[in-house]
N, CA and C atoms as a LAMMPS dump frame, in Angstrom:
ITEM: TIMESTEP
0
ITEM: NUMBER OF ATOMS
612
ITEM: BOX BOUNDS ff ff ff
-5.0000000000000000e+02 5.0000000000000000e+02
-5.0000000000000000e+02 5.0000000000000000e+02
-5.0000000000000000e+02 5.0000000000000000e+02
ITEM: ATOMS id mol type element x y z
1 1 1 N -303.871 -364.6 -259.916
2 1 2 C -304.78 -363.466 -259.841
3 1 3 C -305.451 -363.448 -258.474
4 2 1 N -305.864 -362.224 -257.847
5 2 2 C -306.055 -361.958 -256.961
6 2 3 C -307.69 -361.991 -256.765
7 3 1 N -308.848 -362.47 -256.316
8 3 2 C -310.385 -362.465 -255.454
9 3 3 C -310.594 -361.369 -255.188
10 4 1 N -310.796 -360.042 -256.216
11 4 2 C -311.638 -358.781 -255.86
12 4 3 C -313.056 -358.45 -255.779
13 5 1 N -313.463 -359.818 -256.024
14 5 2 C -315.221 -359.363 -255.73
15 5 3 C -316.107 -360.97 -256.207
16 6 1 N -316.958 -361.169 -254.94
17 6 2 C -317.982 -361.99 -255.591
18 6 3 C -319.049 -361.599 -255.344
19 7 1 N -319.719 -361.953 -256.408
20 7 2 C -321.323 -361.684 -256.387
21 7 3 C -322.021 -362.826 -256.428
22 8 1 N -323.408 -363.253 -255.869
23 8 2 C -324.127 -364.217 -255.796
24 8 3 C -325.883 -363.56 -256.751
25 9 1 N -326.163 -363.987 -257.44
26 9 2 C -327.737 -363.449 -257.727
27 9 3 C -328.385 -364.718 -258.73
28 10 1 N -329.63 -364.763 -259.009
29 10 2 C -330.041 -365.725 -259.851
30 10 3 C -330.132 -365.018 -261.665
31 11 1 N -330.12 -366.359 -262.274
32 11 2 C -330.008 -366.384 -263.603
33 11 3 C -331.358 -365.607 -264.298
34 12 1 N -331.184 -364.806 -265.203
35 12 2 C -332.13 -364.032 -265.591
36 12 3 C -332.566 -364.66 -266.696
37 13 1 N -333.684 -364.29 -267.526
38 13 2 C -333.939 -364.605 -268.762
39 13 3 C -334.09 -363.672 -270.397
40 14 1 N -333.981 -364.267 -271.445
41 14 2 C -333.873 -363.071 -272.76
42 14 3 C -334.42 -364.058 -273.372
43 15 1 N -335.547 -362.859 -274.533
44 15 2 C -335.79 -363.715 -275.947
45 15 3 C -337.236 -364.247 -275.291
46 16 1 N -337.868 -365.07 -277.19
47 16 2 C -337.855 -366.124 -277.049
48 16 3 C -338.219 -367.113 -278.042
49 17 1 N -338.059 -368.237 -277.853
50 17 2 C -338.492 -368.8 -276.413
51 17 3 C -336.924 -368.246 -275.25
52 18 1 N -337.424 -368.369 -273.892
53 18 2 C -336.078 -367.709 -273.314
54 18 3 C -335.084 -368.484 -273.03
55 19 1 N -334.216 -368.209 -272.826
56 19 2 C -333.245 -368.466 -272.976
57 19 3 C -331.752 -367.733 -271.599
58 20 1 N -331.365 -368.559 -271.01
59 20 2 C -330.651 -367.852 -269.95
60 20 3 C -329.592 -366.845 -270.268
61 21 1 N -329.512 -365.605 -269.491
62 21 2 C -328.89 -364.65 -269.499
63 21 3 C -327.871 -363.841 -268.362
64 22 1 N -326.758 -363.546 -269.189
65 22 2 C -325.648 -363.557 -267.813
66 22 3 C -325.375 -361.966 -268.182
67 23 1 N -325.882 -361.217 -267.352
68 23 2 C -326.55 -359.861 -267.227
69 23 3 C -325.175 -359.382 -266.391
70 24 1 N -323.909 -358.452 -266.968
71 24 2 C -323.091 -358.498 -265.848
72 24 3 C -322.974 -356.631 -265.552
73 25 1 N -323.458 -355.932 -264.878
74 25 2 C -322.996 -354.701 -265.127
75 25 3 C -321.607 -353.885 -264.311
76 26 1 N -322.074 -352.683 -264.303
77 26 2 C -320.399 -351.786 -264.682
78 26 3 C -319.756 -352.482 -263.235
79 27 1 N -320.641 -352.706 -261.574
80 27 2 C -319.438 -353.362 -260.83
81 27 3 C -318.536 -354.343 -260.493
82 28 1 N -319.09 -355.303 -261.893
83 28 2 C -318.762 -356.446 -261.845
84 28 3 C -317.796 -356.294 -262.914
85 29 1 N -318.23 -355.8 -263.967
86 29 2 C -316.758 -355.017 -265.055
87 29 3 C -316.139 -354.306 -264.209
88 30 1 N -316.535 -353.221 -263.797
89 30 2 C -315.001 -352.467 -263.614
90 30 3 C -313.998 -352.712 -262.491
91 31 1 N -314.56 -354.282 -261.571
92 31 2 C -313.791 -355.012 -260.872
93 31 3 C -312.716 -355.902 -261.529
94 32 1 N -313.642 -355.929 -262.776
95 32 2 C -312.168 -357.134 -263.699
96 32 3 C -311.497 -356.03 -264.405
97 33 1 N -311.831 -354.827 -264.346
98 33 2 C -310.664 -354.046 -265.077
99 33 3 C -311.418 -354.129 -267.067
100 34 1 N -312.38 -354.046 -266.997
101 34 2 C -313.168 -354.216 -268.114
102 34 3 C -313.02 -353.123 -268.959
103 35 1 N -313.173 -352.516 -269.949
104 35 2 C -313.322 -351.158 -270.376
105 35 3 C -314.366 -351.617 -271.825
106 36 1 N -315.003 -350.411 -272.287
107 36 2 C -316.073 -350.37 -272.845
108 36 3 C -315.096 -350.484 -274.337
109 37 1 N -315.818 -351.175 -275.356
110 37 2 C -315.728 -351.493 -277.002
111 37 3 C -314.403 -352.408 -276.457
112 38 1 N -313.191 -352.722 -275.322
113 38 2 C -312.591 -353.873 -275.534
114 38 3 C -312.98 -355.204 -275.611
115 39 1 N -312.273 -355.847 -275.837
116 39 2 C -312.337 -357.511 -276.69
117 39 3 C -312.553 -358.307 -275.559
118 40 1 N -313.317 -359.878 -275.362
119 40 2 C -313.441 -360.313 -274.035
120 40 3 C -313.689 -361.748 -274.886
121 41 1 N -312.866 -362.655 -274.186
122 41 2 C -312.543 -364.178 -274.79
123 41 3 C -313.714 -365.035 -273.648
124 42 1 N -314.194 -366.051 -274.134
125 42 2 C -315.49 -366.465 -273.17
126 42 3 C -315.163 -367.783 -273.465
127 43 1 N -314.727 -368.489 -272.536
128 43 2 C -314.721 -370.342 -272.233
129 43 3 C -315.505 -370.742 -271.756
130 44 1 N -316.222 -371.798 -271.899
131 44 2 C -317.425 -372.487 -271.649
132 44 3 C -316.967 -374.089 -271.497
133 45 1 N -317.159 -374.647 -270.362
134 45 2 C -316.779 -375.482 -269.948
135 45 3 C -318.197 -376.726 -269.116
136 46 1 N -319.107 -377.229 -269.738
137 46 2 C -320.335 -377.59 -269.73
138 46 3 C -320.092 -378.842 -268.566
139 47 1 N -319.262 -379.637 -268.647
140 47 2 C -318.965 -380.314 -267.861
141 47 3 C -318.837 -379.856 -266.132
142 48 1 N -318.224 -379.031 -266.312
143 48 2 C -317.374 -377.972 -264.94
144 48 3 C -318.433 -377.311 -264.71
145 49 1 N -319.86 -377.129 -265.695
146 49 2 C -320.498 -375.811 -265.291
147 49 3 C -320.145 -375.004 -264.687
148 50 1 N -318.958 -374.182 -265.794
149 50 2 C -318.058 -373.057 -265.765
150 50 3 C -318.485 -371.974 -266.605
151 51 1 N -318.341 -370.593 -266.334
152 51 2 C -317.955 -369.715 -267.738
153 51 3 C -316.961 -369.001 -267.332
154 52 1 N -315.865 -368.995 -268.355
155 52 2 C -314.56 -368.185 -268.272
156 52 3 C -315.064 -366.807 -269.133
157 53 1 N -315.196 -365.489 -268.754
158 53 2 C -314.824 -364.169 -269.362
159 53 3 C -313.061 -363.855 -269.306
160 54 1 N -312.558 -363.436 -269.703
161 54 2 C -311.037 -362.399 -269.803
162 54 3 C -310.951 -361.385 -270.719
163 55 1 N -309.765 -360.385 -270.3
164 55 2 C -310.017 -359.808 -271.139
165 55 3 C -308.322 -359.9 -271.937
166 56 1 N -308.007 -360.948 -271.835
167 56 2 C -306.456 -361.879 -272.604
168 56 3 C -306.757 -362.833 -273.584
169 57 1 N -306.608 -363.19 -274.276
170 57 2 C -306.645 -365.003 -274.913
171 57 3 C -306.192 -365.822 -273.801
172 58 1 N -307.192 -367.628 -274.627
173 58 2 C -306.873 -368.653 -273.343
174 58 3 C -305.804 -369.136 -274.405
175 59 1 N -305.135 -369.698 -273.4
176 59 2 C -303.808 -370.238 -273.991
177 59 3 C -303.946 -371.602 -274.742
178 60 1 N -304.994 -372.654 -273.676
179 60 2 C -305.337 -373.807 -274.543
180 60 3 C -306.435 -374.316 -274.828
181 61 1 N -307.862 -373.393 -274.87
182 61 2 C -309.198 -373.399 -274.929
183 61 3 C -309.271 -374.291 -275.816
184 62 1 N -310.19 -374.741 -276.32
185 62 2 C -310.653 -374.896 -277.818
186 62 3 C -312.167 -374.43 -278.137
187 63 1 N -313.451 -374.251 -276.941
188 63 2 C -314.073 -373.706 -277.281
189 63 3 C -314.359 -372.336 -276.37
190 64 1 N -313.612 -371.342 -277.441
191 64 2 C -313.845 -370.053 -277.164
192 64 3 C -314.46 -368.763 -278.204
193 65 1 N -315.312 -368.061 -277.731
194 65 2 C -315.657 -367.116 -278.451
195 65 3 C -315.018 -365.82 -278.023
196 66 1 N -315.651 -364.626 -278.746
197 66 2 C -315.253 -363.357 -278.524
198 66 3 C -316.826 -362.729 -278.452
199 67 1 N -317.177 -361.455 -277.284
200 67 2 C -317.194 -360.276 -277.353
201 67 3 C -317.149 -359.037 -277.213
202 68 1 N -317.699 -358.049 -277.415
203 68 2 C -316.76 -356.707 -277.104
204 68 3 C -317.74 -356.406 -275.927
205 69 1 N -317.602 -355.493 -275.089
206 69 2 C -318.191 -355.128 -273.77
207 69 3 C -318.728 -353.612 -274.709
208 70 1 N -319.559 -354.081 -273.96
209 70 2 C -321.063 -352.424 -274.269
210 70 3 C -320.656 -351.468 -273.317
211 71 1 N -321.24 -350.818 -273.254
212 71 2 C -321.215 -349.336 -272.274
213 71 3 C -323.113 -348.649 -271.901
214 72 1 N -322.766 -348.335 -271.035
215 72 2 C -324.238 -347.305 -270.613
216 72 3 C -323.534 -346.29 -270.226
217 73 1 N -324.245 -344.838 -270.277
218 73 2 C -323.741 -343.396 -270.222
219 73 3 C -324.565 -343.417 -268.587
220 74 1 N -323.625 -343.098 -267.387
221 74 2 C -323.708 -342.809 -266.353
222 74 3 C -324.71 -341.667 -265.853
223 75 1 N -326.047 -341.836 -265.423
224 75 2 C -326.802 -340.341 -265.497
225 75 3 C -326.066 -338.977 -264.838
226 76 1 N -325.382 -339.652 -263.602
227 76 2 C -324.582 -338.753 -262.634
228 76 3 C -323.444 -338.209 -263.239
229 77 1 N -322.393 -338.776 -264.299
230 77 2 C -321.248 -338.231 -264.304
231 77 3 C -321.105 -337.66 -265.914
232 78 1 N -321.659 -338.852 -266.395
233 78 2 C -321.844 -338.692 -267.633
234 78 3 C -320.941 -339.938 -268.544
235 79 1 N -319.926 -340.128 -267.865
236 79 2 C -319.121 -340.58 -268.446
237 79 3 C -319.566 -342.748 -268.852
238 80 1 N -319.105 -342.965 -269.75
239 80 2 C -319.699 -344.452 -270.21
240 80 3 C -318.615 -345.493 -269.286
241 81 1 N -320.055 -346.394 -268.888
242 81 2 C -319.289 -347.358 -268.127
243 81 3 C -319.503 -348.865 -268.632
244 82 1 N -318.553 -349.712 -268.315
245 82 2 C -318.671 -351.174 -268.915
246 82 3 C -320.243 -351.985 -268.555
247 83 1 N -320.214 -352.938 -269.318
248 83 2 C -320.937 -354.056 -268.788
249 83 3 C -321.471 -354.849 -270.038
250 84 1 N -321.537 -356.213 -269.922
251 84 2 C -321.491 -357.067 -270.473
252 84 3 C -323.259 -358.061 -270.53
253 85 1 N -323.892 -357.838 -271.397
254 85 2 C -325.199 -358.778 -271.519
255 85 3 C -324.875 -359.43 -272.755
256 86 1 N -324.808 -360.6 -272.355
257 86 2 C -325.311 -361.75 -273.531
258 86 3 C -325.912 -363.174 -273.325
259 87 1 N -326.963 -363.746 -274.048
260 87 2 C -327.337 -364.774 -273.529
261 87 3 C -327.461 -365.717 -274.983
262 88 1 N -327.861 -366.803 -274.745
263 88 2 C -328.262 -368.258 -276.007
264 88 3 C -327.983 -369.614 -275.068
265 89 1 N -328.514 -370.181 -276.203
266 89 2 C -328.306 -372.153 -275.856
267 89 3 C -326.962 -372.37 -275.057
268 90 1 N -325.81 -371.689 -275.247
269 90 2 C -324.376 -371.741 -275.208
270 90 3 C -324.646 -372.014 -273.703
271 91 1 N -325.341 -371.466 -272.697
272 91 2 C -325.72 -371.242 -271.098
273 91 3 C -326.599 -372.387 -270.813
274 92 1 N -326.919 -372.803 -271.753
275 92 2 C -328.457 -374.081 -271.086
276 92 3 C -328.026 -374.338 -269.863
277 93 1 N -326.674 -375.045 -269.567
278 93 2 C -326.607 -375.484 -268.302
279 93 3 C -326.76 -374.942 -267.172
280 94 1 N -326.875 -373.654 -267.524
281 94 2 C -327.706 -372.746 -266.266
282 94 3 C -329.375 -372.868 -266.158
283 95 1 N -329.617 -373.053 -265.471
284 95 2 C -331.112 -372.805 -265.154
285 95 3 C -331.732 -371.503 -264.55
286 96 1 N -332.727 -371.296 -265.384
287 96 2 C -333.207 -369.793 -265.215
288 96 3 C -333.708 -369.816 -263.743
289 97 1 N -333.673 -368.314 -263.29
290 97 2 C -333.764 -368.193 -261.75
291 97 3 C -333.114 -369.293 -261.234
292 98 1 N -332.117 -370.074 -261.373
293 98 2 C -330.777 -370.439 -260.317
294 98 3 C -329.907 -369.414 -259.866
295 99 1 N -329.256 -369.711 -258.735
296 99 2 C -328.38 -368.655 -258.028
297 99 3 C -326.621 -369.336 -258.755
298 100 1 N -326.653 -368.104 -259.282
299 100 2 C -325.204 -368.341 -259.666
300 100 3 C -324.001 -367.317 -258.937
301 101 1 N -322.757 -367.7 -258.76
302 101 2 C -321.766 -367.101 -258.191
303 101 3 C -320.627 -366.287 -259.902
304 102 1 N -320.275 -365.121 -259.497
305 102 2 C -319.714 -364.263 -260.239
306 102 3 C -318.275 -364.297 -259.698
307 103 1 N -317.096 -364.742 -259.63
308 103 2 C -315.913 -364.464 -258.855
309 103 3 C -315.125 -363.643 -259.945
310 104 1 N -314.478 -362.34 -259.432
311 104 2 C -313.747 -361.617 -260.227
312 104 3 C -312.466 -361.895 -260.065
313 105 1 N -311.553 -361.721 -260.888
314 105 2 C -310.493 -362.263 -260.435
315 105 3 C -309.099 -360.872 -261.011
316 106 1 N -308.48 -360.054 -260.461
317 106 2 C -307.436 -359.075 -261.057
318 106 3 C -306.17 -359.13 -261.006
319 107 1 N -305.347 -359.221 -261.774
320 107 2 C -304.088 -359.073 -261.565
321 107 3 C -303.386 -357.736 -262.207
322 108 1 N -303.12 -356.327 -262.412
323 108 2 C -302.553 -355.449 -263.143
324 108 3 C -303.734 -355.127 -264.259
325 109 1 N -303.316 -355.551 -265.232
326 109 2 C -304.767 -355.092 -266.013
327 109 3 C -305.362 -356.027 -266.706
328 110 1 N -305.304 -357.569 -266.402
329 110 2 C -305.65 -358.499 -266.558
330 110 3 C -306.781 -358.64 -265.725
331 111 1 N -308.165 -359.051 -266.526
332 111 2 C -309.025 -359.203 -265.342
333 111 3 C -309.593 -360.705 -265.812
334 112 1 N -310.213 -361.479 -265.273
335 112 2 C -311.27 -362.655 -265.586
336 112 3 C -312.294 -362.839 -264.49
337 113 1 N -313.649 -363.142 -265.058
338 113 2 C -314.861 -363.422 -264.488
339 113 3 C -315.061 -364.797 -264.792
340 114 1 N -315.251 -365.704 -263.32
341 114 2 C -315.836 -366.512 -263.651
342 114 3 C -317.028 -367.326 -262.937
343 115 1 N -317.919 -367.788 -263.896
344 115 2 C -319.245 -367.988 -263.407
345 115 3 C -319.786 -369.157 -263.704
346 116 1 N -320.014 -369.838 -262.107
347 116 2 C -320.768 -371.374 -261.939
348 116 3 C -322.17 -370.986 -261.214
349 117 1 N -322.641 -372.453 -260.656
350 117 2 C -323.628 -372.383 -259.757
351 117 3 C -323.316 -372.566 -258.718
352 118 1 N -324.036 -371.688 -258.028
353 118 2 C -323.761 -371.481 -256.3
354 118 3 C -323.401 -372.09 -256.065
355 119 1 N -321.853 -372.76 -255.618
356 119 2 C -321.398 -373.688 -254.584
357 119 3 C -321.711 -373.667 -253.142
358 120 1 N -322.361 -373.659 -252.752
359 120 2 C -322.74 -373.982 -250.844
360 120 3 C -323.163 -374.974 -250.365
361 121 1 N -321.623 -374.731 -249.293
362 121 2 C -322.152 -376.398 -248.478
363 121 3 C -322.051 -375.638 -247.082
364 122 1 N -323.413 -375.921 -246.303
365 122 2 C -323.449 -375.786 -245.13
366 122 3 C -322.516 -375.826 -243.736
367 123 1 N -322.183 -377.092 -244.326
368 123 2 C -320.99 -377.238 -242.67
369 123 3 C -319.52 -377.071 -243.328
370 124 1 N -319.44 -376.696 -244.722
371 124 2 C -317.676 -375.997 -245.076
372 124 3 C -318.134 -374.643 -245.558
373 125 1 N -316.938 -374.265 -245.015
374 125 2 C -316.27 -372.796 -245.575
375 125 3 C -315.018 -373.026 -246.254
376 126 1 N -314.948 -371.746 -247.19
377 126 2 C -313.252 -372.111 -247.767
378 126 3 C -312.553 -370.347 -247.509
379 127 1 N -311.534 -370.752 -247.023
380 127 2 C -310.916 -369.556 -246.63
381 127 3 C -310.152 -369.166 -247.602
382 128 1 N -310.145 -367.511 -248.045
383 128 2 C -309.68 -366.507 -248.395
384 128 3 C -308.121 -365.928 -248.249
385 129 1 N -307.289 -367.039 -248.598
386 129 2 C -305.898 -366.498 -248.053
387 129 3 C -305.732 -364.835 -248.011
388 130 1 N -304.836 -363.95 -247.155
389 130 2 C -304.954 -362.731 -247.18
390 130 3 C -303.558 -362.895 -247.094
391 131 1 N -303.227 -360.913 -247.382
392 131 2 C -301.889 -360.601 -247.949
393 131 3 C -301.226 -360.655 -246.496
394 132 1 N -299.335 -360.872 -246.083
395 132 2 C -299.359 -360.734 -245.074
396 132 3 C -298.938 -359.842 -244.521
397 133 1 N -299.378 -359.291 -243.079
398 133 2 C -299.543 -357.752 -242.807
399 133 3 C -299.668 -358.038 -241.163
400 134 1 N -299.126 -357.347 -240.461
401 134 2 C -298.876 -357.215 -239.125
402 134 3 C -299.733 -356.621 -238.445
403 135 1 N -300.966 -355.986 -239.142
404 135 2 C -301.713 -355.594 -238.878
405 135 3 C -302.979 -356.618 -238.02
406 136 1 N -304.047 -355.557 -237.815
407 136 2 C -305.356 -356.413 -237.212
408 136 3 C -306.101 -356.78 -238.398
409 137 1 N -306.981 -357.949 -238.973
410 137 2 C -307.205 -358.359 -240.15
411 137 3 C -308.265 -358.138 -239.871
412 138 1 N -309.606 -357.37 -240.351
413 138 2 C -310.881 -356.758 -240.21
414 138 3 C -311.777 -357.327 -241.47
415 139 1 N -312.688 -358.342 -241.267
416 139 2 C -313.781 -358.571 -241.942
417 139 3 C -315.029 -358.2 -241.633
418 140 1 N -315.886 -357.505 -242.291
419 140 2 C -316.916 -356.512 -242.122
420 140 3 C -318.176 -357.032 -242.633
421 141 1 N -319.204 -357.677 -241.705
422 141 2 C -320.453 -358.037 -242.052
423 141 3 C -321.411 -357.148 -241.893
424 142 1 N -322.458 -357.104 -242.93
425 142 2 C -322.761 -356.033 -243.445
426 142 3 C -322.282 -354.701 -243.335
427 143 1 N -321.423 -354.368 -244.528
428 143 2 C -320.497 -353.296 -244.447
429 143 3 C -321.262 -351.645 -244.94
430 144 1 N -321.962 -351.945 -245.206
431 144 2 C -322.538 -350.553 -245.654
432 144 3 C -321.578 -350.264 -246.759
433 145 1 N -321.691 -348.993 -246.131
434 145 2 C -320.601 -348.309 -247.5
435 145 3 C -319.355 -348.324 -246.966
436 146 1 N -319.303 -348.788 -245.959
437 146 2 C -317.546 -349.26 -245.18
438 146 3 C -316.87 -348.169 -243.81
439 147 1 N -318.427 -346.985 -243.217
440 147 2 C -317.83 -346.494 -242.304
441 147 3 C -316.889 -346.856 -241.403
442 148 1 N -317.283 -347.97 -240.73
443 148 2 C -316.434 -348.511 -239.986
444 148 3 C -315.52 -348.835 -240.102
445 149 1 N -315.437 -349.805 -241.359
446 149 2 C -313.958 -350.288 -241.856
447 149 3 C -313.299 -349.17 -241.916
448 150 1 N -313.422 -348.124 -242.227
449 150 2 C -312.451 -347.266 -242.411
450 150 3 C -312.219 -346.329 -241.464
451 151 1 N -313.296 -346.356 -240.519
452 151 2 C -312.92 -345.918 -239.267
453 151 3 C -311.655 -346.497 -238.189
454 152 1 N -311.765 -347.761 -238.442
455 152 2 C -310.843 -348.839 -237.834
456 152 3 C -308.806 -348.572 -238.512
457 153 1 N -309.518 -348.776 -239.965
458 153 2 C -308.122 -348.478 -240.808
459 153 3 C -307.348 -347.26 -240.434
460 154 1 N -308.278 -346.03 -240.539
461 154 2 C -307.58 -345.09 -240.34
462 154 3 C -306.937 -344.883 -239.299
463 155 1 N -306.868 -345.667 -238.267
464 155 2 C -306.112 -345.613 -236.934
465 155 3 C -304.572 -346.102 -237.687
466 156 1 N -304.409 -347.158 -238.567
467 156 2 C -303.721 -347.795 -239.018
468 156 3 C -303.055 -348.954 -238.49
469 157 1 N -303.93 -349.681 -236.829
470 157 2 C -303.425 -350.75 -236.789
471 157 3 C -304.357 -352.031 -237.389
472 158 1 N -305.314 -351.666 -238.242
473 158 2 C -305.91 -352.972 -239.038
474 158 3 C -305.944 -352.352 -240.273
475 159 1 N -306.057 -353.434 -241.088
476 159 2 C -306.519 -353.362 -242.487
477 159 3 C -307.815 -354.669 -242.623
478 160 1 N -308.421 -354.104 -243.431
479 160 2 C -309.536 -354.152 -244.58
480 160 3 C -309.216 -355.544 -245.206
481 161 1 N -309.745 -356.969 -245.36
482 161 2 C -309.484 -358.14 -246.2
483 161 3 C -311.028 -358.488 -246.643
484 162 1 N -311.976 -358.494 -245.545
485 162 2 C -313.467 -358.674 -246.731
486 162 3 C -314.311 -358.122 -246.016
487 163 1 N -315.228 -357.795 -247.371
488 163 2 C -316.547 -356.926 -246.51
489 163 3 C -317.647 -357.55 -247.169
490 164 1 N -318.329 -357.846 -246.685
491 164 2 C -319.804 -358.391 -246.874
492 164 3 C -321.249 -357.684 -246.761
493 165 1 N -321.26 -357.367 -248.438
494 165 2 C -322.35 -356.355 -248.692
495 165 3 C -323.591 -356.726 -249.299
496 166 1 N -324.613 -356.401 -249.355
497 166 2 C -326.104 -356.61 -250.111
498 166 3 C -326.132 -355.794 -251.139
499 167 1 N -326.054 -354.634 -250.706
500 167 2 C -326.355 -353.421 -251.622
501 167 3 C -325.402 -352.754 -253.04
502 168 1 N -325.822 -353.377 -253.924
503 168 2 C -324.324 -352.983 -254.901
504 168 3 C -324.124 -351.695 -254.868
505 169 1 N -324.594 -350.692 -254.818
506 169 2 C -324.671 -349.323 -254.592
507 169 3 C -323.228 -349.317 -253.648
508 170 1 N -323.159 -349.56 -252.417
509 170 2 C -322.35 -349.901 -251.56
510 170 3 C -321.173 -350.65 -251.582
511 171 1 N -321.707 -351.881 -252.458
512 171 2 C -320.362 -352.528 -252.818
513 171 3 C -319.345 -352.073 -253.754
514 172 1 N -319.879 -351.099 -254.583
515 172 2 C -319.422 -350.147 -255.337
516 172 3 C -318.111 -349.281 -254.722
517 173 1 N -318.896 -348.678 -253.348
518 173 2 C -317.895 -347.464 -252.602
519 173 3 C -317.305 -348.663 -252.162
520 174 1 N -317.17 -349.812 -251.291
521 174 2 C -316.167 -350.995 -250.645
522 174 3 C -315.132 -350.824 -252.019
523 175 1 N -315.792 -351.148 -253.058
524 175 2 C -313.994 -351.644 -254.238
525 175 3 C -313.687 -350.517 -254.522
526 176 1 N -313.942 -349.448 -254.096
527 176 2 C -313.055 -347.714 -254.459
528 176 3 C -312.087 -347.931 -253.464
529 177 1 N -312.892 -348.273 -251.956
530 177 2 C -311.863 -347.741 -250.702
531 177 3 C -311.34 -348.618 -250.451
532 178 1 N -311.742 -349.711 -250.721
533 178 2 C -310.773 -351.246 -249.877
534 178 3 C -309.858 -351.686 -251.503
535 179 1 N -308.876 -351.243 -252.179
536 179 2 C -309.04 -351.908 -252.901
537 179 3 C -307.5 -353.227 -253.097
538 180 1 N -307.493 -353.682 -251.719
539 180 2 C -306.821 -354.643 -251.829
540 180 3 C -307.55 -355.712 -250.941
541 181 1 N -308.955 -355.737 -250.549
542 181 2 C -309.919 -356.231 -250.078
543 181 3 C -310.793 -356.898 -250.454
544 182 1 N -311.46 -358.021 -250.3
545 182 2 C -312.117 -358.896 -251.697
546 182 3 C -313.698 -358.327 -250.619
547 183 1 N -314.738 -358.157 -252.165
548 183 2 C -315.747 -357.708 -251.185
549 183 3 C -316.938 -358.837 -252.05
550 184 1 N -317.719 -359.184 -251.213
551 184 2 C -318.789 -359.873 -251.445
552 184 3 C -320.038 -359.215 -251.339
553 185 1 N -320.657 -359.783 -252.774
554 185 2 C -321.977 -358.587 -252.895
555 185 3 C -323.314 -359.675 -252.909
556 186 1 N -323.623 -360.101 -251.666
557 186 2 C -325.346 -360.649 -252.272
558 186 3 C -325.412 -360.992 -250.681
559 187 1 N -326.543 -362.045 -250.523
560 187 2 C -327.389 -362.423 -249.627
561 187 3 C -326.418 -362.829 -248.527
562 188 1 N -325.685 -362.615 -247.141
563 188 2 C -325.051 -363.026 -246.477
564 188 3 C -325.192 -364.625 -245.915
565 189 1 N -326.591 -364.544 -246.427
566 189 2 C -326.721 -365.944 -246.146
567 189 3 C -325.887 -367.542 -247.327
568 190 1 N -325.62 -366.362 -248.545
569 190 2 C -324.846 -367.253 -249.825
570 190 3 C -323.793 -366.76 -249.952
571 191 1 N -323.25 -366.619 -248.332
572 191 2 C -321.559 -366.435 -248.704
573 191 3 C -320.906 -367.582 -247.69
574 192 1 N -320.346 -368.092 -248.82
575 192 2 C -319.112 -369.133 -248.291
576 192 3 C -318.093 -369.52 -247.839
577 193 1 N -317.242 -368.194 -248.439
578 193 2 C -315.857 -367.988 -248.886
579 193 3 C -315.795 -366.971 -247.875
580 194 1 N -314.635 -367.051 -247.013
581 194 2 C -314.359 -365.954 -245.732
582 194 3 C -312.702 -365.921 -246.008
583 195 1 N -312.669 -365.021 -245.713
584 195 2 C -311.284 -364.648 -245.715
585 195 3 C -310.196 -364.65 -244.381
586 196 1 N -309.318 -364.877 -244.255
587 196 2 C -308.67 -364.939 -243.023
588 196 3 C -308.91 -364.046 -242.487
589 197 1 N -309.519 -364.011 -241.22
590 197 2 C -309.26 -362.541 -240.093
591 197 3 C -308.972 -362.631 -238.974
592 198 1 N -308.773 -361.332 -238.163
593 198 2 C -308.426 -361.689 -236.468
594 198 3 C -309.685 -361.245 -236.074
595 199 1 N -310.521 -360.455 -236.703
596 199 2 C -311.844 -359.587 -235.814
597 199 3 C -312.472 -359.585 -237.307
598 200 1 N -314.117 -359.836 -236.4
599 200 2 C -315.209 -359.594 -237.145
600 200 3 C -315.81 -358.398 -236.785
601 201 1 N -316.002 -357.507 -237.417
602 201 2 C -316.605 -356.279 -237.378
603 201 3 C -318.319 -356.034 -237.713
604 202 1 N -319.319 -356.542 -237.175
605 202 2 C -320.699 -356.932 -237.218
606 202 3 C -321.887 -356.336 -237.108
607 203 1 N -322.501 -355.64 -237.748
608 203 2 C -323.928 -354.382 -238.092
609 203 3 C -324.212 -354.611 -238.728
610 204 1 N -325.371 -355.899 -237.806
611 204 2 C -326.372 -356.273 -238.843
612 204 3 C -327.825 -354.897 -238.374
């Protein structure tokens, strides 16, 4: 499966007494290819301080649950979009207000989310293999809504591999237009993961 989107934000809280909550909405669904009332298999891996979402069965889980993805009615379009809230004990190993990482992962219409705690280490990076392309490889710090990138593309001697956004609003339009592009949505300062490029494209 293919790295279409990470998100970085801290752990929220529900209930009580409270209890941690993994709050995921429609851009983080409709990056895994999520759709509203389908079925979603959840691995929990306490050791790994892991959580597996899919929307497949695991092949050799043993502790897995099920649930169905909710919807909210879009004010603008109208139309209902995914997203996923659920929280309990099942999460303890998260700590409330910790920064956790969201990695989406797509292949066709297979999607999986999965969610640890912030991995960052200062003096490593881990690189982003990219597809291969003869092109100029364009990574975009703070991308906005991706003028540039697509100013660049449309010439057609680069393509689009990551864009590095704050604003989900924005990161939103990045996974419409880039969408063979892995885009990162949070604090530039909690991104780790870079993707191969030849040029950095930079407006801060």
């Amino acid at each position: 499966m293919n790295l279409k989107l990470k998100k970085v934000y801290s752990v929220s809280k529900k209930g009580k007494p409270e209890k941690p909550r993994l709050f995921l909405q429609h851009l983080v669904c409709e990056a895994a290819g999520f759709t509203p009332k389908g079925e979603l298999f959840i691995s929990i891996n306490e050791s790994k301080e892991e959580i597996v979402l899919q929307n497949f069965p695991f092949n050799d889980s043993n502790e897995v649950f099920s649930v169905h993805v909710a919807s909210r009615k879009s004010r603008l379009s109208g139309k209902e979009r995914p997203l996923v809230d659920t929280a309990g004990d099942k999460y303890a190993f998260l700590d409330i207000n910790q920064k956790i990482e969201v990695n989406v992962y797509r292949n066709g219409n297979k999607g999986q989310i999965v969610i640890r705690p912030l991995e960052y280490q200062m003096l490593e990076n881990n690189t982003i293999p990219t597809p291969k392309d003869s092109r100029i490889r364009v990574l975009s710090v703070c991308a906005g809504s991706g003028i540039g990138t697509a100013a660049l593309v449309d010439t057609n001697y680069f393509s689009a591999v990551q864009e590095i956004e704050l604003e989900e609003d924005s990161a939103e339009v990045l996974l419409h237009n880039f969408p063979n592009s892995t885009i990162f949505n949070g604090d530039l300062r909690d991104c780790n993961d870079i993707a191969e490029a030849d040029m950095a494209f930079v407006t801060l």
